[in-house]
NUKOL-973567 format. One record per residue (C-alpha): residue in one letter; residue number from 0; x, y, z. Coordinates in steps of 0.02 Angstrom, whole numbers, padded with zeros to 5 digits. Example, Ala and Ser with C-alpha at 12.3 -4.5 7.8 and 13.67 -1.06 7.14 Angstrom:
BEGIN
<atom resn="A" resi="0" east="00615" north="-00225" up="00390"/>
<atom resn="S" resi="1" east="00684" north="-00053" up="00357"/>
This chain:
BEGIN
<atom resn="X" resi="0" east="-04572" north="02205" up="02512"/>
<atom resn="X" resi="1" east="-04556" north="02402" up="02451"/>
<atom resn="X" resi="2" east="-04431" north="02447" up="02308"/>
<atom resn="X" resi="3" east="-04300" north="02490" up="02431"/>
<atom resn="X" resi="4" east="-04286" north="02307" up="02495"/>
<atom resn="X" resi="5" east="-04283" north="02243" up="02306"/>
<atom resn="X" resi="6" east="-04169" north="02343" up="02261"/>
<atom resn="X" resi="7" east="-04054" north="02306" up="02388"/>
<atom resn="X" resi="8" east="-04093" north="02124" up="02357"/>
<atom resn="X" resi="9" east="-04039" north="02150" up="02170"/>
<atom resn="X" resi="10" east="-03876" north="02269" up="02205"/>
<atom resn="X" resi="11" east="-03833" north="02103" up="02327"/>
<atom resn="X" resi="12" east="-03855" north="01984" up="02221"/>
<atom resn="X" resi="13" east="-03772" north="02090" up="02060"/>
<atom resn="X" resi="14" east="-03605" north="02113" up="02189"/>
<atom resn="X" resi="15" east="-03646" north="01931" up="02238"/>
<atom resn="X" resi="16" east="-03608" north="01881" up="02029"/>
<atom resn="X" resi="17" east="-03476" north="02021" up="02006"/>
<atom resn="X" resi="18" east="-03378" north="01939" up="02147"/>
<atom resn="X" resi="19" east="-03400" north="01756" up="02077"/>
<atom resn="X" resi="20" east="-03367" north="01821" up="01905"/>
<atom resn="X" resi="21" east="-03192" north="01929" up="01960"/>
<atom resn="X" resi="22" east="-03165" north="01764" up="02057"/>
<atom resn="X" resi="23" east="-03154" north="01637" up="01914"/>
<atom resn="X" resi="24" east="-03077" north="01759" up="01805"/>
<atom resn="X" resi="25" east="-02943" north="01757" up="01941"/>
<atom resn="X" resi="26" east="-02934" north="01588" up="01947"/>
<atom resn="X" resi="27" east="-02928" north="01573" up="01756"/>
<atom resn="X" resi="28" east="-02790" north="01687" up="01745"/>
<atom resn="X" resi="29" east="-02709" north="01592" up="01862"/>
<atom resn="X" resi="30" east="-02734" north="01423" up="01778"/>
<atom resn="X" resi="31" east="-02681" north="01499" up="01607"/>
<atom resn="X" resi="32" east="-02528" north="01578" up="01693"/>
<atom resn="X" resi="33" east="-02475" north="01417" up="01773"/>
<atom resn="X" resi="34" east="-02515" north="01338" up="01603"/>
<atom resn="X" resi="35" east="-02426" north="01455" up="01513"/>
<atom resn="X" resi="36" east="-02271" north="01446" up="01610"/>
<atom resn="X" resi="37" east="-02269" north="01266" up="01613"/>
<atom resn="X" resi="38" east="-02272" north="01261" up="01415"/>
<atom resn="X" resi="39" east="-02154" north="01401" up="01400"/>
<atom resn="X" resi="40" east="-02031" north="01276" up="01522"/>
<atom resn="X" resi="41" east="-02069" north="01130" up="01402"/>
<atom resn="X" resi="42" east="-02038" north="01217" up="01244"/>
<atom resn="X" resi="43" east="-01857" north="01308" up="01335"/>
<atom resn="X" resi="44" east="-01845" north="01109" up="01375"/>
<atom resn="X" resi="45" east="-01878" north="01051" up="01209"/>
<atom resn="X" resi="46" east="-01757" north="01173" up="01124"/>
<atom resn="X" resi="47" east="-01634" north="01184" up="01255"/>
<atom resn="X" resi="48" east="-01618" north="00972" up="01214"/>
<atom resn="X" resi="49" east="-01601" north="01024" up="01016"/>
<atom resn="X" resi="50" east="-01447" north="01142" up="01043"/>
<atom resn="X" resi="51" east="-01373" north="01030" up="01143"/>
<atom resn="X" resi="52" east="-01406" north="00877" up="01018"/>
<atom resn="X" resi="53" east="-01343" north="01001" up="00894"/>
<atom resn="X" resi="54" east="-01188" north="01050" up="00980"/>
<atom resn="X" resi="55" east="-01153" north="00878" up="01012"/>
<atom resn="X" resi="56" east="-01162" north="00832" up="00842"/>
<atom resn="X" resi="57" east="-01059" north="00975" up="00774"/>
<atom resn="X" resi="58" east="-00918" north="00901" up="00915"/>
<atom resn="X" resi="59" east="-00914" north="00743" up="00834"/>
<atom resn="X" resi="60" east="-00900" north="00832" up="00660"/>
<atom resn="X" resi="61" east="-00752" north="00896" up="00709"/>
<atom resn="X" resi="62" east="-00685" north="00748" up="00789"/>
<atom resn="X" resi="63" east="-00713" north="00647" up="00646"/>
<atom resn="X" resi="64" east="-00627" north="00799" up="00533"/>
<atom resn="X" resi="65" east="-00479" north="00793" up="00653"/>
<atom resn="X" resi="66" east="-00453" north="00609" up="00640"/>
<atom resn="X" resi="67" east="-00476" north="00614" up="00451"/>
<atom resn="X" resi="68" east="-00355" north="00739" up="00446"/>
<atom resn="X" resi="69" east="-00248" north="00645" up="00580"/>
<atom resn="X" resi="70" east="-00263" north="00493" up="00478"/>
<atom resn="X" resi="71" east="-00206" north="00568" up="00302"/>
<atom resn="X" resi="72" east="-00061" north="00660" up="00395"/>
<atom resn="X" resi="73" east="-00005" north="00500" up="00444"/>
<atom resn="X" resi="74" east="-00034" north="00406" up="00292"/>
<atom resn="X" resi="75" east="00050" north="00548" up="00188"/>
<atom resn="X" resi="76" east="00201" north="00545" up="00333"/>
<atom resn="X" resi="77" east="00199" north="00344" up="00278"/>
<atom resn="X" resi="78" east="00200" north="00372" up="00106"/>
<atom resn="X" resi="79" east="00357" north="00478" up="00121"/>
<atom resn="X" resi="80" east="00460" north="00360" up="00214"/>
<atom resn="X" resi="81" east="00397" north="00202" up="00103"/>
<atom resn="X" resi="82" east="00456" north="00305" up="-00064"/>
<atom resn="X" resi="83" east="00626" north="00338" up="00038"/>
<atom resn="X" resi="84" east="00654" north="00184" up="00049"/>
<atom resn="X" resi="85" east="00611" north="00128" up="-00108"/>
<atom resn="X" resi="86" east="00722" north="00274" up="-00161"/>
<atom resn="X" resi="87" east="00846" north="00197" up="-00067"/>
<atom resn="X" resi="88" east="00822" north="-00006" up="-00128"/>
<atom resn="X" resi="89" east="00826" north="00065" up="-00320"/>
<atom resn="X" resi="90" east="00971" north="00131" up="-00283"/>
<atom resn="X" resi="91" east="01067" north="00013" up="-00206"/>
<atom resn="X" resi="92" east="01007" north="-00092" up="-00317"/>
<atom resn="X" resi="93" east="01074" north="00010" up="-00468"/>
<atom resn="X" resi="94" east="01218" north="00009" up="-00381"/>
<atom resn="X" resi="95" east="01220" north="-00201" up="-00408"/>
<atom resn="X" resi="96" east="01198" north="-00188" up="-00584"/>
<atom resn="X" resi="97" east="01323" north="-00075" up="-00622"/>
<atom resn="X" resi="98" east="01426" north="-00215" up="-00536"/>
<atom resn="X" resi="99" east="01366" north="-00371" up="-00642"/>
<atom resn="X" resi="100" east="01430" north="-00242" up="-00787"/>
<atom resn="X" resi="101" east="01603" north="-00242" up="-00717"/>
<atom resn="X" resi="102" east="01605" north="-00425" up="-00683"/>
<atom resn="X" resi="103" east="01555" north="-00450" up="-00855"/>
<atom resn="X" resi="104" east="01706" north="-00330" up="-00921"/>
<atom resn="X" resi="105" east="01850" north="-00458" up="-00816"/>
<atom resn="X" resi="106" east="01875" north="-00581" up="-00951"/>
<atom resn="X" resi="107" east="01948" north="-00710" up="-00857"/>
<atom resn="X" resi="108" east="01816" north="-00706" up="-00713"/>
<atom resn="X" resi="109" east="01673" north="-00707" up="-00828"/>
<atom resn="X" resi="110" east="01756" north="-00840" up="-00935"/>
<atom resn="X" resi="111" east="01761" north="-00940" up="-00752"/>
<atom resn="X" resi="112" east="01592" north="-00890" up="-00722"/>
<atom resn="X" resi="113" east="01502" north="-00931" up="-00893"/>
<atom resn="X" resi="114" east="01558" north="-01099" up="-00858"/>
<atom resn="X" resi="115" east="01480" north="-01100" up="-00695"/>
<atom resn="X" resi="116" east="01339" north="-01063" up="-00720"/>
<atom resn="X" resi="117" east="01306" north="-01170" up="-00913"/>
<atom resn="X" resi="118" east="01368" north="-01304" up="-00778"/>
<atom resn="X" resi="119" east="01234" north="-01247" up="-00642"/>
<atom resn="X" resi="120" east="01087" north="-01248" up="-00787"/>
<atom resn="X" resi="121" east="01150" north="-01409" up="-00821"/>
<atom resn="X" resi="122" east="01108" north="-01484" up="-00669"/>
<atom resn="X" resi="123" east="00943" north="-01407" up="-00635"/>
<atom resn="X" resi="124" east="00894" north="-01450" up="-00813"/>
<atom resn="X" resi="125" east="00978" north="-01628" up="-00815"/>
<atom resn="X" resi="126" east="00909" north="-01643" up="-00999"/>
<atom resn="X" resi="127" east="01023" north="-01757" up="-01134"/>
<atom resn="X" resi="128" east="00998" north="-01623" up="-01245"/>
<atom resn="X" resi="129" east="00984" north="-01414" up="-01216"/>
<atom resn="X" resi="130" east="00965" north="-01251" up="-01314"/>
<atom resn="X" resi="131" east="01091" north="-01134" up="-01254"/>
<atom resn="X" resi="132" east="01048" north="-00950" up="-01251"/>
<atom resn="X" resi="133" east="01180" north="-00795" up="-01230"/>
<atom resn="X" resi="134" east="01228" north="-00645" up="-01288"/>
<atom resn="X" resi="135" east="01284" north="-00603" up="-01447"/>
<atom resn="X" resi="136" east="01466" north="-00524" up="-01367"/>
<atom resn="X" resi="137" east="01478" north="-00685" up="-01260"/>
<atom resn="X" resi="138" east="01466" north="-00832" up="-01396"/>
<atom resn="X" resi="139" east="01643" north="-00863" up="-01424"/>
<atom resn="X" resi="140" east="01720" north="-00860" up="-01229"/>
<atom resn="X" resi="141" east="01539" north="-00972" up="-01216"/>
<atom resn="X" resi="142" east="01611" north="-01103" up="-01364"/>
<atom resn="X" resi="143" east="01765" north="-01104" up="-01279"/>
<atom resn="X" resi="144" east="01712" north="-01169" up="-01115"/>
<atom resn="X" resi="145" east="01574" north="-01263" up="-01195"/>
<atom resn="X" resi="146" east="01670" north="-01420" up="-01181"/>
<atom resn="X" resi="147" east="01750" north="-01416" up="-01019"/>
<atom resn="X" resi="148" east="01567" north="-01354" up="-00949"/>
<atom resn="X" resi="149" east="01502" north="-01524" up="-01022"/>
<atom resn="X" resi="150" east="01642" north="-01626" up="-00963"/>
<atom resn="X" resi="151" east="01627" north="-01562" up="-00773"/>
<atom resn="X" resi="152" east="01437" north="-01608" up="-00762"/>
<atom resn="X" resi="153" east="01428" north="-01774" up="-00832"/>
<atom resn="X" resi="154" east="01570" north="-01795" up="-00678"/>
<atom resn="X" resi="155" east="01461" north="-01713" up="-00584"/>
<atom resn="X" resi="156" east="01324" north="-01836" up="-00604"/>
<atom resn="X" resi="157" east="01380" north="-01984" up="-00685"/>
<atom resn="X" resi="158" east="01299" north="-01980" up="-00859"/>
<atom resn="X" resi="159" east="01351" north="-01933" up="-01007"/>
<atom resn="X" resi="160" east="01381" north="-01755" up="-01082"/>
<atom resn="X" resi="161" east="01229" north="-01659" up="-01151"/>
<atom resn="X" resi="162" east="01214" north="-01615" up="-01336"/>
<atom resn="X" resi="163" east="01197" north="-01413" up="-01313"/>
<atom resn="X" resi="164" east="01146" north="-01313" up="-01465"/>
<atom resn="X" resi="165" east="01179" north="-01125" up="-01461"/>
<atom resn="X" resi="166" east="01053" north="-01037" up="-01514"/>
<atom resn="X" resi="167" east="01069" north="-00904" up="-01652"/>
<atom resn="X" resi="168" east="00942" north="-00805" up="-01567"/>
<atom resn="X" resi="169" east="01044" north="-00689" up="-01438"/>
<atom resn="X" resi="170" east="00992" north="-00590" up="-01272"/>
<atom resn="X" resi="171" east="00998" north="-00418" up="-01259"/>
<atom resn="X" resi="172" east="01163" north="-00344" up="-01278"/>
<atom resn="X" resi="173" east="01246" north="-00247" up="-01132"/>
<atom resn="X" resi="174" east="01191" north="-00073" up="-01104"/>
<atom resn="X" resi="175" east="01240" north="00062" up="-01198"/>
<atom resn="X" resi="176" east="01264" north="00181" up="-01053"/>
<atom resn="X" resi="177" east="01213" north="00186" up="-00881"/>
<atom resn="X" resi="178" east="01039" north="00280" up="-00918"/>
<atom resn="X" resi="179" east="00995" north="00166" up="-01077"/>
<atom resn="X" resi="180" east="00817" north="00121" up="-01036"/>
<atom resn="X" resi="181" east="00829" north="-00007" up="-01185"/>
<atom resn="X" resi="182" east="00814" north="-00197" up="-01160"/>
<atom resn="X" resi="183" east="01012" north="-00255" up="-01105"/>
<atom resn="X" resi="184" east="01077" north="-00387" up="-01033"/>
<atom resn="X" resi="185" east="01213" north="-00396" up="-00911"/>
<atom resn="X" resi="186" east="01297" north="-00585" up="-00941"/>
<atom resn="X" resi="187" east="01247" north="-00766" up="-00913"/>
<atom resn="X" resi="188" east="01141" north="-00871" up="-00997"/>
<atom resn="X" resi="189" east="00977" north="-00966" up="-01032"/>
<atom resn="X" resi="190" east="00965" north="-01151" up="-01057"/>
<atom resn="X" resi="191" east="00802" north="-01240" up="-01105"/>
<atom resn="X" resi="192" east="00752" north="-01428" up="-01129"/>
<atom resn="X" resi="193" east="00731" north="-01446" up="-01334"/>
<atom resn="X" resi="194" east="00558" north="-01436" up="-01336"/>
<atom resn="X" resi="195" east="00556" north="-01286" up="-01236"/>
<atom resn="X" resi="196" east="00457" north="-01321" up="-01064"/>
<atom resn="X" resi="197" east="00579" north="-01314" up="-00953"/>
<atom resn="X" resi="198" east="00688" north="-01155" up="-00955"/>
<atom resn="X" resi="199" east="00832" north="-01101" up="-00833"/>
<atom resn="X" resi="200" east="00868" north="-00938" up="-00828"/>
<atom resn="X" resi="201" east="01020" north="-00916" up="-00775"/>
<atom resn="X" resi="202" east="01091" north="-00726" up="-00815"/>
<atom resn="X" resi="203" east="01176" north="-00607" up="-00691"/>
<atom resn="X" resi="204" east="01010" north="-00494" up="-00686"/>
<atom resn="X" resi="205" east="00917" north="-00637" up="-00669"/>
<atom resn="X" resi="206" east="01025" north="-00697" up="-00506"/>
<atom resn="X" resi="207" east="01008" north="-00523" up="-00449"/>
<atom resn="X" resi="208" east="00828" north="-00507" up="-00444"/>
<atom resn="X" resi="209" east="00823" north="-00652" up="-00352"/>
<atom resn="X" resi="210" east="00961" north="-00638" up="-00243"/>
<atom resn="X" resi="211" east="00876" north="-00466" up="-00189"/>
<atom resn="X" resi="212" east="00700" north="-00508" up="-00185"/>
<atom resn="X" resi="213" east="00774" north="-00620" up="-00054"/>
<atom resn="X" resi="214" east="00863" north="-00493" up="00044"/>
<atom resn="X" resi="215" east="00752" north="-00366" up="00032"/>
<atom resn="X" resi="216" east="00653" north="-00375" up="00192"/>
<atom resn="X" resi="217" east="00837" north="-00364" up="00269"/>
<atom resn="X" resi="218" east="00883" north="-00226" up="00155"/>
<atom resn="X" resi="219" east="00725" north="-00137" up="00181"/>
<atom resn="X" resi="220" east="00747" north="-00177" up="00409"/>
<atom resn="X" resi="221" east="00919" north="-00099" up="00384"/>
<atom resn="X" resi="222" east="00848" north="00065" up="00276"/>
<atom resn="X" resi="223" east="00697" north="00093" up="00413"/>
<atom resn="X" resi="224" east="00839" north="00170" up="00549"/>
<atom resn="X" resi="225" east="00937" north="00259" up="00382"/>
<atom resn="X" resi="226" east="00761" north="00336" up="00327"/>
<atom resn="X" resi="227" east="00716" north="00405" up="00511"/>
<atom resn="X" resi="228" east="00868" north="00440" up="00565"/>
């Protein structure tokens, strides 16, 4: 073989391992393209997922927010009838009092109803012997039906009449004025067994608080169409 034939032989074989060489760089670059694009489409993936977590989570923040708000809107809405009403009962309420005060002021009404009600303690005490508690402004018209209140509720029951002791210590007096925030009374009294464990309170504010603690889930059905009217 002359040099021509071997170096044809070589140029051959050198565009032989050029070709295989540009081949697999080919298919390299093809491989790292497809490789490339499939990570790029995993990572878009992977952070398209995280905005959308995000978003969704930001959503619920504000849905939360709104019902929070929602929800203290409607308690503060609640709040403002509630105190209307309250408003309302305190009122009306005042409005009793200022009632038991004129009571008090008839003579011959309270007279009847002192006697009434020493006779209604009476009964619920049924004790032989009772301390008798009133106002200072109410002892005498109380002495003067003392008697007759006796009398009627040994009838009453068939026994004999109670010893009742008045007792030098008074209840509050009537109020001053219609905004005194001082202790008063507004009539009635307060009878106790002698050694003190049984007590029937028996005054007109006494009566009142009970007589509207009573009717106040009435009071307060009547006030709910008042208040959102």
């Amino acid at each position: 073989m002359n040099d021509g034939d071997v170096s044809r032989q070589i140029q051959q074989m050198v565009r032989f391992i050029r070709q295989e060489a540009e081949e697999k760089a080919n298919e390299i670059s093809v491989s790292a393209e497809e490789e490339f694009n499939i990570e790029k489409l995993q990572i878009v993936e992977v952070e398209r997922r995280k905005i959308k977590q995000e978003y969704e989570r930001k959503a619920k923040q504000v849905e939360v927010r709104k019902k929070i708000q929602y929800s203290m809107q409607l308690n503060a809405s609640r709040l403002k009838v509630l105190q209307a009403q309250d408003d309302l009962v305190n009122s009306i309420k005042e409005s009793a009092r200022k009632e038991l005060l004129r009571l008090s002021n008839d003579k011959r009404g309270y007279k009847k109803l002192l006697k009434a009600l020493i006779v209604q303690s009476l009964v619920r005490l049924r004790e032989v012997a009772v301390l008798l508690r009133c106002r200072e402004v109410d002892r005498k018209v109380v002495e003067s039906v003392l008697e007759e209140a006796k009398r009627e509720y040994a009838d009453k029951l068939k026994v004999q009449p109670p010893k009742i002791t008045i007792d030098n210590v008074y209840l509050p007096p009537p109020p001053s004025n219609a905004d005194s925030h001082d202790p008063y009374c507004s009539g009635g009294v307060v009878l106790a067994s002698e050694d003190g464990k049984i007590v029937c309170e028996n005054t007109l504010d006494a009566r009142l608080d009970v007589a509207f603690r009573q009717k106040l889930p009435e009071i307060r059905r009547r006030l709910v169409g008042q208040v959102g009217a």
